[in-house]
N, C-alpha and C positions, 0 to 999 in steps of 0.2 A: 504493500500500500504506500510506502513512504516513498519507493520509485517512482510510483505512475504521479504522484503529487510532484516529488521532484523535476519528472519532465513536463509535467503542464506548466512548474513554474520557467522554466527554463525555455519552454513554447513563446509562451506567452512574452518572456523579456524578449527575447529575437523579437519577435513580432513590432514591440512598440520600438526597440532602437532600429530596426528596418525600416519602420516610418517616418522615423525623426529625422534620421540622417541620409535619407535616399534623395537625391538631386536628378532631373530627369534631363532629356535632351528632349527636344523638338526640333521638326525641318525648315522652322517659319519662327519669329519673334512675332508672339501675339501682339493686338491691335489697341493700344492704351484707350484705356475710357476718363474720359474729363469730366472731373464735378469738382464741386465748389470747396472751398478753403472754407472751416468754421473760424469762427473770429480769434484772434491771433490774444493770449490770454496777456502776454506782456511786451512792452517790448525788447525785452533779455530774449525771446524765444525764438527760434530760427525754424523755416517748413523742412522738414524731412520729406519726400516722396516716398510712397509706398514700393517695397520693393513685393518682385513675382516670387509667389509663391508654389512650389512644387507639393501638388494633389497628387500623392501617389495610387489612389485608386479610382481618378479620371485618367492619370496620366498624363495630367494637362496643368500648366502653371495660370497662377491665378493672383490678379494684382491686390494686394492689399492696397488699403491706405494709407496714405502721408498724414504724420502727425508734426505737432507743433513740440518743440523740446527746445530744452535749454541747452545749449555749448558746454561740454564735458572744458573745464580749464585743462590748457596744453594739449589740446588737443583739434582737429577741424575733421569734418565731414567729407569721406568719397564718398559718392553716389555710384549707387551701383550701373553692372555693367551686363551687355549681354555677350557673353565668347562664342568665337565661333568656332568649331574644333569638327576631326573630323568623324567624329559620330554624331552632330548636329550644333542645334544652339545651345547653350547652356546659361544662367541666369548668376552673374555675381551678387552677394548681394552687398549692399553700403554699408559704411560701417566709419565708428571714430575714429581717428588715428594720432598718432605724434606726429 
C-alpha cells in the first residue's frame, strides 16, 4: 500500500513540475490584442506588458496582462522577447535586471 501511494505521489509531482516548467514552440507569433491601461496608481509606477503565456494543454501561448509596478532599485526592465529557433517561435519572457 505504501508503494502505490508513493507512486501517485511521485505521478502527480511530475505532472504539476511538467506544467510549470514546459515552454512550447509555435510556427507563427500570435496576434496581440489591445485594451486599455487601468489608471496608473502612482507616479513611482512604470506599465509592465503582459508577457505570452505557455497553455500546455491548448498548446497555444496566451497573452497575459500588463501591470503597473514599481522599479525594483538597481535594477530596469527587459521586455520580453519572441526567439526564433529552429523548432519554431519561442516566447522570452521580461524580467528585472542589473
Amino acid at each position: 500500500m505504501k508503494k502505490f501511494i508513493f507512486l501517485i505521489s511521485l505521478v502527480g509531482i511530475l505532472i504539476v513540475l511538467n506544467s510549470c516548467s514546459a515552454t512550447g514552440y509555435v510556427a507563427t507569433e500570435p496576434g496581440y490584442v489591445e485594451y486599455s491601461r487601468p489608471v496608473r496608481p502612482s507616479d513611482m509606477h512604470v506599465w509592465i506588458d503582459g508577457d505570452w503565456l505557455w497553455n500546455g494543454q491548448t498548446n497555444m501561448y496566451v497573452q497575459g496582462k500588463g501591470s503597473w509596478q514599481k522599479p525594483v532599485r538597481g535594477r530596469h526592465y527587459v521586455k520580453g522577447n519572441w526567439a526564433v529557433t529552429s523548432k519554431g517561435h519561442r516566447w522570452n519572457a521580461g524580467s528585472w535586471q542589473r
